[in-house]
C-alpha positions as CSV (number, residue, x, y, z in Angstrom):
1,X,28.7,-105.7,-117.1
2,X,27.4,-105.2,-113.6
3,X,24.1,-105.3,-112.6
4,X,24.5,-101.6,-111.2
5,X,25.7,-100.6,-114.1
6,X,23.1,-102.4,-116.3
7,X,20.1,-100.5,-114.5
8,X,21.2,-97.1,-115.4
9,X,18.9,-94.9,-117.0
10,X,19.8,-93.5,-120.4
11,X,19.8,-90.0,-118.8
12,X,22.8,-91.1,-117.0
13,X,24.2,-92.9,-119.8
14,X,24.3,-89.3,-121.4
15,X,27.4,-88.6,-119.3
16,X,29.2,-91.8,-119.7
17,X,32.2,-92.1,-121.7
18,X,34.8,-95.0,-123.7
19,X,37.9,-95.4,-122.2
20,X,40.1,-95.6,-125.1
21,X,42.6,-97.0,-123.5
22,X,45.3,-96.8,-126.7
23,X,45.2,-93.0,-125.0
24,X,47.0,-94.0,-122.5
25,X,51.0,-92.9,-122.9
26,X,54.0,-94.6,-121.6
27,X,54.2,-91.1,-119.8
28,X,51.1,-92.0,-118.4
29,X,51.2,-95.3,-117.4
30,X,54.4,-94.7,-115.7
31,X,52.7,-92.3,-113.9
32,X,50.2,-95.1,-112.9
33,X,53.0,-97.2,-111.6
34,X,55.1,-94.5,-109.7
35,X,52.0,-93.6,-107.5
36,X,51.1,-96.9,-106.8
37,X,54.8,-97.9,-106.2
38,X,55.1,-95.5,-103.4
39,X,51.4,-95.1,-101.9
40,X,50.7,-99.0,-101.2
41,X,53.6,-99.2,-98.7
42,X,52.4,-96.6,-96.7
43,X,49.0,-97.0,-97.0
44,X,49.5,-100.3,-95.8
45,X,50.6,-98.7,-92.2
46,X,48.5,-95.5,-92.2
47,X,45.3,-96.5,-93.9
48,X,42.3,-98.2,-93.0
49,X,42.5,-101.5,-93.7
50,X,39.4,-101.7,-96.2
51,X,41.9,-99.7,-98.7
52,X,44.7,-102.2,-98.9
53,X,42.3,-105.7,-98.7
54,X,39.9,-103.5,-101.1
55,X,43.1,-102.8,-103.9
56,X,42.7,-107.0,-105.3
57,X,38.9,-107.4,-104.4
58,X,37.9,-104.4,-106.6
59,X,40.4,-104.8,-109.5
60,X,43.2,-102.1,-108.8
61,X,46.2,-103.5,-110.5
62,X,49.3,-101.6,-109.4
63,X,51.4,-102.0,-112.5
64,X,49.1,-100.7,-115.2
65,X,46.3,-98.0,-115.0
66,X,43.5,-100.2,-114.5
67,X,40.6,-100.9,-117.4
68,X,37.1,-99.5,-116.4
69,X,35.0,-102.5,-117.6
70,X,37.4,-104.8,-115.8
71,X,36.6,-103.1,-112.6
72,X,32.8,-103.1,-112.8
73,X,32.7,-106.6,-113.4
74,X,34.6,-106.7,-109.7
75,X,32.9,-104.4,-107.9
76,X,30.1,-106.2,-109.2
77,X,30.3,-108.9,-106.8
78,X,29.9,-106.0,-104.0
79,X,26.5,-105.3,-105.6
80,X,28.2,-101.8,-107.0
81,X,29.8,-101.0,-110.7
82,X,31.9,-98.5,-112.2
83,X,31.6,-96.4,-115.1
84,X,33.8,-94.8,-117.0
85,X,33.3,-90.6,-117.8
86,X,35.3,-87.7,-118.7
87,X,36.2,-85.1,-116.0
88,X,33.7,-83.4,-113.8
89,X,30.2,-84.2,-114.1
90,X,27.1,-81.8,-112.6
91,X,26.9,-82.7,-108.5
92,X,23.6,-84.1,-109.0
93,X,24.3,-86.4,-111.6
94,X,27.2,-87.6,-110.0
95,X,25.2,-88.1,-106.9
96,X,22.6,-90.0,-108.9
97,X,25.2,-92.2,-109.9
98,X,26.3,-93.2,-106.3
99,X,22.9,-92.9,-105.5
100,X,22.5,-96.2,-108.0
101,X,25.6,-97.9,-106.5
102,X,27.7,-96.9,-109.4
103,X,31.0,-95.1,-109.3
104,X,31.8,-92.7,-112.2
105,X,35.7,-92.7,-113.1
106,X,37.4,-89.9,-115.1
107,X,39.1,-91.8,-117.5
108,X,41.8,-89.2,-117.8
109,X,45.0,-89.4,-116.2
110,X,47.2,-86.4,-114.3
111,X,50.3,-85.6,-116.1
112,X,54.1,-86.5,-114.5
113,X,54.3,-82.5,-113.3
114,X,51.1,-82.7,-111.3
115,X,51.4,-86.5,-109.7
116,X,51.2,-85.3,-106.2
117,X,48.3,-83.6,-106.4
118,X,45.7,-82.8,-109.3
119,X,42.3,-80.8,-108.2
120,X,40.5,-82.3,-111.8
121,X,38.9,-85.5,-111.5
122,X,41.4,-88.6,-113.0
123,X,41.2,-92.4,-113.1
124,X,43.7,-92.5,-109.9
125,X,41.7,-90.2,-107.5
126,X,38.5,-92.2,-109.0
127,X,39.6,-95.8,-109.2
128,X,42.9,-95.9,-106.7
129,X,40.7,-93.5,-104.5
130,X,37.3,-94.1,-104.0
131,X,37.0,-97.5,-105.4
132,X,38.9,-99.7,-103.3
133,X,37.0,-98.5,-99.7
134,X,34.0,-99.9,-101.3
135,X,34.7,-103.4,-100.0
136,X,33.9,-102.3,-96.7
137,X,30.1,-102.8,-96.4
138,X,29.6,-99.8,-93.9
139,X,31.7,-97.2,-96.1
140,X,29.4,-98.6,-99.4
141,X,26.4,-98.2,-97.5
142,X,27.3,-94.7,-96.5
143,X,28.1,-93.8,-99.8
144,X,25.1,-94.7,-101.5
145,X,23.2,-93.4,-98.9
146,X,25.0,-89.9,-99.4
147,X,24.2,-89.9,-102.9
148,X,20.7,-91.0,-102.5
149,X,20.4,-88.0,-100.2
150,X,22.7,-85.1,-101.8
151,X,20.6,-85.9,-105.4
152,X,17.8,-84.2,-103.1
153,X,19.5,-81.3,-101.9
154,X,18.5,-78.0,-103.3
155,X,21.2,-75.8,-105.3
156,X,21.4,-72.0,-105.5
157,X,22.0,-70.5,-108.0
158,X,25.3,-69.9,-107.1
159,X,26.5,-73.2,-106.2
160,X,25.8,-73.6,-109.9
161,X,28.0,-71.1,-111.2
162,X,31.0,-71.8,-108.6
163,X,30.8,-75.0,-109.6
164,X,31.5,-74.0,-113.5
165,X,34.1,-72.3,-111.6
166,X,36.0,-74.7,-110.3
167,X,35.6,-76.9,-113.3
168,X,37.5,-74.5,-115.3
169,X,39.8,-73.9,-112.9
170,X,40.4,-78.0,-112.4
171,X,40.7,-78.5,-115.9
172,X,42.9,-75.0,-116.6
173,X,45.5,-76.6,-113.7
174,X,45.9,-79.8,-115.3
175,X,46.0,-78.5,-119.2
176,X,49.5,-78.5,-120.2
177,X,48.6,-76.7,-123.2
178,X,47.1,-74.0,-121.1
179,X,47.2,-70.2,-121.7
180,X,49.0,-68.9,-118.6
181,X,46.9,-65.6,-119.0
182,X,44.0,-67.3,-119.0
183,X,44.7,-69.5,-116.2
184,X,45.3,-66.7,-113.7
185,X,41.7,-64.8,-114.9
186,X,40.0,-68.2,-114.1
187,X,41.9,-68.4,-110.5
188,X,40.9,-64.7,-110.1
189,X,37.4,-65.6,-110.5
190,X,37.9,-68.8,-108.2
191,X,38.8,-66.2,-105.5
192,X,36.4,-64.0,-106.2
193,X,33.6,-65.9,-106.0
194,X,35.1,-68.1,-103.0
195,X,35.4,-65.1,-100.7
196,X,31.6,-64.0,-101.3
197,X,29.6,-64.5,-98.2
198,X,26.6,-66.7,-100.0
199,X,23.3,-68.4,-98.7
200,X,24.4,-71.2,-97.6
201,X,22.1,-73.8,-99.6
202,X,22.0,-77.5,-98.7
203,X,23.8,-78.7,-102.0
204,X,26.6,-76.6,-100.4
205,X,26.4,-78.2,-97.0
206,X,26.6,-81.4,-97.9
207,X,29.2,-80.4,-100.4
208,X,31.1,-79.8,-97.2
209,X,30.5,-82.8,-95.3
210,X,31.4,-85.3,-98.7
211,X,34.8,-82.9,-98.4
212,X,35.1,-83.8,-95.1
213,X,34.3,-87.5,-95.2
214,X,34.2,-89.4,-98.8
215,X,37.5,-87.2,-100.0
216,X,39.5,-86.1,-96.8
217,X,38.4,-88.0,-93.8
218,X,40.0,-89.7,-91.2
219,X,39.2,-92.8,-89.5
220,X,39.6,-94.5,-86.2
221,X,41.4,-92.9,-83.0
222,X,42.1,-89.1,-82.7
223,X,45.5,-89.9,-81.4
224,X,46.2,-92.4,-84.5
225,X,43.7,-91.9,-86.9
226,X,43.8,-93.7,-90.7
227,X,43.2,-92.2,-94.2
228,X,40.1,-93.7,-96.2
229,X,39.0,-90.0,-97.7
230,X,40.2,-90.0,-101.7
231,X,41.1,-87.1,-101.8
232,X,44.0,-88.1,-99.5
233,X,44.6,-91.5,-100.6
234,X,45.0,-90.2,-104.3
235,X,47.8,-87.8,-103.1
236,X,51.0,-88.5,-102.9
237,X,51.7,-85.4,-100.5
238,X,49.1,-84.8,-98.5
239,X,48.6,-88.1,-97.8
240,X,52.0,-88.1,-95.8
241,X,51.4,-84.2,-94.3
242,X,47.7,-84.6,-92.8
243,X,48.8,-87.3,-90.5
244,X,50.9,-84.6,-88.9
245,X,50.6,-82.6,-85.5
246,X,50.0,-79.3,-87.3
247,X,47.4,-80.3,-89.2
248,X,44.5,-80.4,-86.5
249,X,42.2,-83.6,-86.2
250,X,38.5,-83.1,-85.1
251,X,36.1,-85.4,-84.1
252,X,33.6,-85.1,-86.7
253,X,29.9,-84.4,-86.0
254,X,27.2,-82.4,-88.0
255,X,29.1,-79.9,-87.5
256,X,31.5,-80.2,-90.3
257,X,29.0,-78.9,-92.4
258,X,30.2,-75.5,-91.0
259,X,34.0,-75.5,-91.8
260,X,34.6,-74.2,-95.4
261,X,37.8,-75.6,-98.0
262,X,39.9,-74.7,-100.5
263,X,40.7,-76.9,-102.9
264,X,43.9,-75.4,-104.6
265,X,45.4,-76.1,-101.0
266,X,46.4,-78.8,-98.8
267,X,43.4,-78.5,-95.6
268,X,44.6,-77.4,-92.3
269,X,42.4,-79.0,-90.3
270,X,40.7,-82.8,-90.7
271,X,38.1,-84.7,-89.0
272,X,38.0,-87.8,-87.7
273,X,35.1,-90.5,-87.5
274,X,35.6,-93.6,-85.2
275,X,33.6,-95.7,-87.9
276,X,31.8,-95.4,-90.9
277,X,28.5,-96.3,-89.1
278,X,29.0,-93.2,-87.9
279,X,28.8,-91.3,-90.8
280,X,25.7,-93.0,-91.8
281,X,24.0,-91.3,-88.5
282,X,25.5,-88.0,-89.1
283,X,24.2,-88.1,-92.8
284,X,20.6,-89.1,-91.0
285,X,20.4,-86.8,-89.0
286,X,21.5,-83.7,-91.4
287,X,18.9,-85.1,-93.4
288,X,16.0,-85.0,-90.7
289,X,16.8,-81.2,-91.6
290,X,16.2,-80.8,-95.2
291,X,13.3,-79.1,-97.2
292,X,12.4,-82.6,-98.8
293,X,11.8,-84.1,-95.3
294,X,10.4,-80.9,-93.4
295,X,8.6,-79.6,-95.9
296,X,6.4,-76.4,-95.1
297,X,7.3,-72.7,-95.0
298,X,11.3,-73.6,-93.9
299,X,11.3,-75.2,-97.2
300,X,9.4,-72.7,-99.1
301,X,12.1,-70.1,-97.7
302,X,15.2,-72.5,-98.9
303,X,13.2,-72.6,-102.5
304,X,13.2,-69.1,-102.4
305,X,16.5,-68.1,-101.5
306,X,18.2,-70.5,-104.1
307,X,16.6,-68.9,-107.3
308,X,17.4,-72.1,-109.1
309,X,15.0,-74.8,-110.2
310,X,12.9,-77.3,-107.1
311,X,10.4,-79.4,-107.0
312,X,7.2,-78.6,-104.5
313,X,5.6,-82.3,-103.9
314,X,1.7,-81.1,-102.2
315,X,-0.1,-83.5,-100.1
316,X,-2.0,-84.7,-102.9
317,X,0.8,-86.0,-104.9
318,X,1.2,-83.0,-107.7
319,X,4.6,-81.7,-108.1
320,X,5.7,-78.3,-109.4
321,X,8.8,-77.7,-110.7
322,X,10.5,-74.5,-111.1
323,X,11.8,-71.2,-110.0
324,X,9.9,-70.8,-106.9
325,X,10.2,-67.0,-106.4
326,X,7.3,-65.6,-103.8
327,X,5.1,-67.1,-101.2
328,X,2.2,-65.3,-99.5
329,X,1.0,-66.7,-96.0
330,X,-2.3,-67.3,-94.2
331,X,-3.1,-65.9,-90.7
332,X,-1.1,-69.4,-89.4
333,X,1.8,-68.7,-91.1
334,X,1.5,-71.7,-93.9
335,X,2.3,-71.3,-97.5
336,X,-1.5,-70.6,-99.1
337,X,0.0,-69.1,-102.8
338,X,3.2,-70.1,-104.5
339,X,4.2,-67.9,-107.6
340,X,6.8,-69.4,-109.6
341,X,8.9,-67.5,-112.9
342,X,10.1,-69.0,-115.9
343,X,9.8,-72.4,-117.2
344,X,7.4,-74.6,-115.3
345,X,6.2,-78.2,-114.9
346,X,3.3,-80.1,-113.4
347,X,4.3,-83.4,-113.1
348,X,2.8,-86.9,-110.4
349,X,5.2,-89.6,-109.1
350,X,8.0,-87.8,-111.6
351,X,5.8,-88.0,-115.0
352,X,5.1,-84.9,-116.5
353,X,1.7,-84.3,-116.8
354,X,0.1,-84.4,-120.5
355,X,-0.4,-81.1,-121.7
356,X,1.5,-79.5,-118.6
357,X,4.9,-79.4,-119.4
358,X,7.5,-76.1,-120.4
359,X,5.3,-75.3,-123.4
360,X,2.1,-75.2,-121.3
361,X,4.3,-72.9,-119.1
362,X,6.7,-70.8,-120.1
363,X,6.5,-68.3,-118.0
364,X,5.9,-69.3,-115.1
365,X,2.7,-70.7,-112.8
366,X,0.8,-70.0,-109.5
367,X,-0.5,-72.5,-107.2
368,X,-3.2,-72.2,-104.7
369,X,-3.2,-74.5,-101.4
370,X,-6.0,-74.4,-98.4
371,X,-8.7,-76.0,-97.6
372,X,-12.3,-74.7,-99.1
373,X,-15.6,-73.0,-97.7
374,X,-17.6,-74.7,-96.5
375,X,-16.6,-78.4,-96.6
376,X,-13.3,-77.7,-94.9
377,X,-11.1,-80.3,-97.4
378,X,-8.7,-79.9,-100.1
379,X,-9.8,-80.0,-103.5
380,X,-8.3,-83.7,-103.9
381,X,-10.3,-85.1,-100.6
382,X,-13.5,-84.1,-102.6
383,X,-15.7,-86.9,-103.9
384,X,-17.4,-86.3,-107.2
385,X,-20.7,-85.7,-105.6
386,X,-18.6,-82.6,-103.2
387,X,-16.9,-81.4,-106.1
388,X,-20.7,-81.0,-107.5
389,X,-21.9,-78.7,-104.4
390,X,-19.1,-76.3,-105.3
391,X,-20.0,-76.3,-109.2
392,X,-16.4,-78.3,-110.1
393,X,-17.8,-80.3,-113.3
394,X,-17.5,-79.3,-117.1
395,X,-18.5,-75.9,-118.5
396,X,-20.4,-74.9,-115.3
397,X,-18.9,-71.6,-114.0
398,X,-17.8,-72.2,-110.2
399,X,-16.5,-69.9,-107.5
400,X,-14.2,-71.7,-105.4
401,X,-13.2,-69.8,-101.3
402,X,-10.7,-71.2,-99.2
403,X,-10.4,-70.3,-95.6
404,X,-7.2,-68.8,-96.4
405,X,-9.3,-66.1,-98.1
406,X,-8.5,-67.1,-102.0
407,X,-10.9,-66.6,-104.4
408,X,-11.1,-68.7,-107.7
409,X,-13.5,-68.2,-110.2
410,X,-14.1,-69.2,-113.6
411,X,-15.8,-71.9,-116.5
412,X,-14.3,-75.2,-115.3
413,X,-12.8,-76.7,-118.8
414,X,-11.6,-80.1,-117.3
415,X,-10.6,-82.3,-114.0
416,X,-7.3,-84.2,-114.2
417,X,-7.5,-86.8,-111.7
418,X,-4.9,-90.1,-110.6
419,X,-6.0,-92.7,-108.7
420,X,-9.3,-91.4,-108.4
421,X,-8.0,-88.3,-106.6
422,X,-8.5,-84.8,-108.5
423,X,-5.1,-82.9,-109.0
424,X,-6.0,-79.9,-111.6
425,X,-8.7,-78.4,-112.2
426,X,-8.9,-76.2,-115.6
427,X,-10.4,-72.6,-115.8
428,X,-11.3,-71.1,-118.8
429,X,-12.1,-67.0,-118.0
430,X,-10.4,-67.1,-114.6
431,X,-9.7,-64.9,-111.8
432,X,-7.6,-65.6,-108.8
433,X,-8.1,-63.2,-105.9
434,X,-6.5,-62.3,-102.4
435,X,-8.8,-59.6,-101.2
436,X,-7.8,-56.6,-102.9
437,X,-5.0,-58.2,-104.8
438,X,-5.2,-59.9,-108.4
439,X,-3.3,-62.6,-108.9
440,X,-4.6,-64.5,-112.2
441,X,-6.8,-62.5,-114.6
442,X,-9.3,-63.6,-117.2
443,X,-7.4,-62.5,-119.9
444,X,-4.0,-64.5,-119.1
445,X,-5.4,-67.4,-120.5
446,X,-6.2,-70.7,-118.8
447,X,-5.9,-71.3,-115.2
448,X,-4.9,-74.9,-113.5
449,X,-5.8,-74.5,-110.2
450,X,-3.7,-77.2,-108.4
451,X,-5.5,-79.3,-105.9
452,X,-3.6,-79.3,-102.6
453,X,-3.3,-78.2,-98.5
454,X,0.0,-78.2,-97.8
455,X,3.4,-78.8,-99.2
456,X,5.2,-82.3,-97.8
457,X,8.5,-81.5,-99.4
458,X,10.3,-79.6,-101.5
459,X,13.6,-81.0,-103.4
460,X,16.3,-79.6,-105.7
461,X,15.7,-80.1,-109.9
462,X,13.1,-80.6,-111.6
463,X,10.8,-83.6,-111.3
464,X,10.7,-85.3,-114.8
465,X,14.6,-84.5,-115.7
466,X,14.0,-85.8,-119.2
467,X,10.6,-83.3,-120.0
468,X,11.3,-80.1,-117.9
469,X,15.1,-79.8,-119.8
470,X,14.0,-81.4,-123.3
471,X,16.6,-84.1,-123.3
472,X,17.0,-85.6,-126.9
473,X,18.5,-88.7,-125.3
474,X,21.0,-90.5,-128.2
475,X,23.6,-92.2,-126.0
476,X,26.1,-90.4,-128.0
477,X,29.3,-90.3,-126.7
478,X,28.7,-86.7,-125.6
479,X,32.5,-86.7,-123.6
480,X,36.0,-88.4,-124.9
481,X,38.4,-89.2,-123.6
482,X,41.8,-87.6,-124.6
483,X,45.5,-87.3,-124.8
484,X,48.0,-85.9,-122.5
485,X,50.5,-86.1,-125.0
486,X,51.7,-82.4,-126.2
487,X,54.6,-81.7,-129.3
488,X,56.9,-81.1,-126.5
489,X,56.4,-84.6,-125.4
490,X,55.4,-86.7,-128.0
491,X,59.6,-87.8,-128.1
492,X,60.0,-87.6,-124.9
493,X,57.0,-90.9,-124.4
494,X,59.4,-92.7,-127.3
495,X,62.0,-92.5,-124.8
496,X,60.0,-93.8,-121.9
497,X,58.9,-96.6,-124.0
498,X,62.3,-97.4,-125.4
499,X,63.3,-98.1,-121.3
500,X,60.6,-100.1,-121.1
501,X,62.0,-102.0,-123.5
502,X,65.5,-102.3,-122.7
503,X,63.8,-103.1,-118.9
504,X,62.4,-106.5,-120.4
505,X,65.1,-107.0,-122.6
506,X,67.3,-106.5,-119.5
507,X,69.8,-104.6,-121.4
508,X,72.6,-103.4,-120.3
509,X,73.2,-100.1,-118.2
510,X,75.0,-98.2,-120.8
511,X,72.0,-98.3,-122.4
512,X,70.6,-96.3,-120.0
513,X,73.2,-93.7,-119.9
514,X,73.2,-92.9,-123.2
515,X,68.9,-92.0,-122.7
516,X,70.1,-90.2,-119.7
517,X,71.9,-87.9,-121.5
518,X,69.6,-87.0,-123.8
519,X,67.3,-86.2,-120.9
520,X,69.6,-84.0,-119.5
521,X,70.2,-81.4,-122.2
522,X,66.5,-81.9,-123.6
523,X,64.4,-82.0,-121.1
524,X,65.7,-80.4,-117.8
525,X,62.2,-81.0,-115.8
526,X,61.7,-84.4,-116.7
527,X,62.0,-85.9,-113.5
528,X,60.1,-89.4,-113.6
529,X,62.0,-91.0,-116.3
530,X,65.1,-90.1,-114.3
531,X,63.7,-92.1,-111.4
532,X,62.9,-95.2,-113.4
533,X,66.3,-95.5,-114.7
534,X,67.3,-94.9,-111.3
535,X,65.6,-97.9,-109.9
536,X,67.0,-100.1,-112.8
537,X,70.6,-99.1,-113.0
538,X,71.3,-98.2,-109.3
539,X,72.6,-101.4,-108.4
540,X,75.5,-101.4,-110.6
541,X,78.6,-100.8,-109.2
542,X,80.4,-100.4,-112.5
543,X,79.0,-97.0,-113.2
544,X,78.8,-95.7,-109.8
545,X,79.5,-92.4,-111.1
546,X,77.0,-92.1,-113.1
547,X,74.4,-93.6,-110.5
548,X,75.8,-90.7,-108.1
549,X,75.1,-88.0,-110.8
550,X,72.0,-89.1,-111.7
551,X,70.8,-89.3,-108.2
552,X,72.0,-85.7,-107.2
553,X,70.3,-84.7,-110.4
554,X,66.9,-85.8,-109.1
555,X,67.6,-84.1,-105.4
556,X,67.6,-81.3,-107.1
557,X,63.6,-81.5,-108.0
558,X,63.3,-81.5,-104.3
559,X,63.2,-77.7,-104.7
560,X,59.7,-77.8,-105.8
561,X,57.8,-78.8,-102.7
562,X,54.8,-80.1,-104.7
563,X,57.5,-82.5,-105.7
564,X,59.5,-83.3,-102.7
565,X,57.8,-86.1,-100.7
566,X,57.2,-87.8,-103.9
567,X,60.9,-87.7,-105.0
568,X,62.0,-88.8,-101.1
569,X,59.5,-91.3,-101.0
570,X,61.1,-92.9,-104.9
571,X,64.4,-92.6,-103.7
572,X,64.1,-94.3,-100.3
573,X,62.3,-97.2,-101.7
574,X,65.0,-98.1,-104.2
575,X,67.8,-97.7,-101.8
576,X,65.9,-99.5,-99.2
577,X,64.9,-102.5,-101.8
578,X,68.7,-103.1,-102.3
579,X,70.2,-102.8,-99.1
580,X,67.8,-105.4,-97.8
């Protein structure tokens, strides 16, 4: 196992899964083959050249889907490892993943009727897509750096429920068992919710930019530009169609971050970077930006308009997490109350404070910042002999002013203090007051009065994962992996594996013929079998016939464009392989 691997948490181990990989069909590993049979030659021309040299270094074989655990022990040598899980994952955990130098593979597979293109997360977008640009140190570095950064990013609350969304829609497309009713409710609520003009939170602009870069960029010239996004090199069509004049190439910038996608369709414009270094900057300087850098009222705003769960890190080292929901400003404009609803959690360097978790505060907290009258510091600059001149020591009553006008007032019960700084200060029979206003009275129980001037950063989720949620962590296989393998095609794999057979046993081609016709009158959309018996008998000038039938037989999946460039591409190869 790698050493990547090996240093995950056991909150991320949560969302790993086994590849059982006795799942796997002859359907599906056929499927495996195909797209590697037909994407390796042209990637070879119109890829960067990290993909191809990267397909042996990280453990991509081409004639079998590949095993998980074989891959991590390659990529370990690159100082990453892989991991295998089932399907989506939430964006931040899959950024925490990255973030450790790991990449997490959907160990599921797309079925034959969806090989061009699948929007749901499977071991060839994962493992033929991301993982082999990873040998390139300046791509690696990028990527880890994006995670690192994106885990940090603060979600709205509507990023989290379009991303439920697009789960279900993912996972709907590539269900063969799916309700067809039910499918079109979930796309009408994909639409729905995609043409609502949102905030715009950062989770969502960087959302954007991995779009534009880790799954559908372009690299190199803007005349001649290579594929190394995964979302491109893990589709057979788009692949060949965004290298095209009428899909428009852009030199890519910060400003990609503007430019919205679909995922149910192929992207009519794509952007171009003239090295991954490059990217790196870009993701620098977009990150100069965010509320976890900044800090201060821009990110109290940002906190505010996401109505989801952040973090507020004050300059003393306390962190709050939860729904930050109102701010009220001094004369300078600076954040001097925070109010915050629901579940909240006081928490330094990402522990949970004893005695200060969920429980403490269930329904919600507020937070006082400023510096006091008359000794003009914070709360946590004051020695023990300061905090004595304002009455701060146990069961003496104290007022405390700040120059923002706050007044706190009340029996001090206890000082929590780390590193010989105090960080909350217990009331019991408090009062919090902004001139006229109220905002904590006596009988709403204790008050912590949290120790701070000003707020250095604010970040998306909570500080202590494990606490603020209630984890039970059990390392249970929580996801499995399953079965594409329906009643309609549970004979049709015994016929797949019955031409593998006959392939090794190099039987003859009547053989073939006589699982050709079966095909034909049982399963008139089976196309991929077709074109593996293809391959094997076309050679054969004794049943030329046959050969021609067969072959005009699969021109006619051509009609379904998802299928057509696959189907060309199959067809050319073969011929092209004999007549050499």
């Amino acid at each position: 196992m790698s050493k990547a691997r090996t240093s995950l948490p056991q909150r991320l181990l949560e969302y790993t899964s086994t590849q059982d990989y006795s799942l796997y069909s002859h359907i599906d590993q056929a499927v495996w083959r195909y797209v590697m049979k037909i994407s390796i030659p042209f990637f070879k021309k119109n890829a960067q050249k990290s993909y191809i040299e990267g397909i042996k270094k990280v453990g991509i074989p081409t004639e079998h889907i590949p095993k998980i655990d074989d891959m991590d022990r390659k990529l370990d040598e690159f100082g990453w490892g892989a991991a295998s899980v089932k399907g989506f994952i939430p964006p931040i955990i899959f950024m925490e993943f990255l973030a450790r130098k790991v990449l997490p593979i959907a160990v599921d597979i797309r079925t034959s009727n969806h090989i061009t293109y699948t929007p749901a997360p499977d071991i060839i977008h994962e493992a033929a897509g991301h993982a082999p640009i990873i040998a390139n140190e300046d791509y690696a570095e990028y990527l880890c750096s994006y995670g690192e950064i994106a885990k940090k990013a603060i979600e709205s609350k509507s990023d989290a429920k379009q991303y439920e969304i697009v789960r279900n829609l993912s996972i709907s497309k590539e269900n063969p068992n799916v309700n067809s009713k039910i499918l079109k409710e979930i796309e009408h609520e994909f639409e729905m919710i995609s043409s609502k003009k949102e905030w715009l939170s950062e989770a969502s602009e960087l959302a954007r930019m991995n779009w534009w870069t880790i799954e559908y960029g372009l690299v190199g010239d803007l005349s001649n530009p290579k594929i190394y996004g995964a979302g491109l090199l893990s589709s057979v069509s788009e692949s060949v169609s965004c290298l095209k004049n009428n899909v428009k190439k852009i030199p890519i910038s910060l400003d990609c971050i503007k430019q919205d996608y679909n995922i149910t369709k192929p992207q009519p414009q794509l952007f171009v970077t003239e090295s991954f270094k490059n990217l790196k900057n870009i993701l620098t300087d977009y990150s100069r930006t965010m509320a976890y850098v900044v800090g201060g009222k821009s990110a109290v705003e940002k906190a505010i308009l996401s109505e989801n769960t952040t973090t507020t890190v004050f300059d003393s080292g306390l962190q709050v997490s939860g729904v930050l929901n109102k701010c009220i400003y001094d004369k300078k404009n600076q954040p001097s109350y925070l109010n915050y609803l629901g579940k909240t959690q006081l928490c330094y360097k990402n522990a949970e404070i004893d005695g200060h978790g969920t429980v403490t505060h269930p329904e919600g907290y507020g937070a006082a910042l400023g510096h006091i009258i008359p000794l003009n510091k914070s709360l946590y600059e004051l020695s023990d002999e300061e905090l004595k001149t304002i009455n701060v020591e146990p069961a003496k009553h104290s007022t405390i002013k700040f120059y923002n006008g706050l007044i706190v007032s009340g029996t001090i019960n206890s000082i929590i203090k780390f590193e010989g700084k105090p960080i909350l200060i217990t009331l019991n029979n408090a009062s919090v007051r902004l001139k006229n206003d109220v905002l904590f009275k006596p009988d709403w129980g204790q008050y912590d009065l949290a120790c701070g001037n000003k707020i250095v950063s604010i970040y998306g989720g909570p500080a202590d994962w494990i606490n603020y949620q209630k984890l039970e962590l059990t390392k249970k296989d929580i996801s499995y992996h399953s079965s594409n393998l329906t009643e309609d095609t549970e004979y049709l794999n015994k016929l797949y594996g019955k031409v593998e057979n006959l392939r090794n046993e190099k039987a003859a081609s009547e053989d073939y013929i006589t699982i050709l016709k079966i095909v034909y009158k049982k399963y008139d959309k089976e196309w991929l079998l077709c074109m593996i018996i293809y391959e094997i008998i076309y050679k054969d000038q004794t049943i030329r016939n046959e050969v021609q039938f067969l072959k005009n037989h699969l021109i006619k999946f051509k009609s379904d464009l998802q299928l057509k460039n696959a189907i060309e591409r199959g067809l050319e190869l073969i011929e092209e392989d004999f007549s050499l």
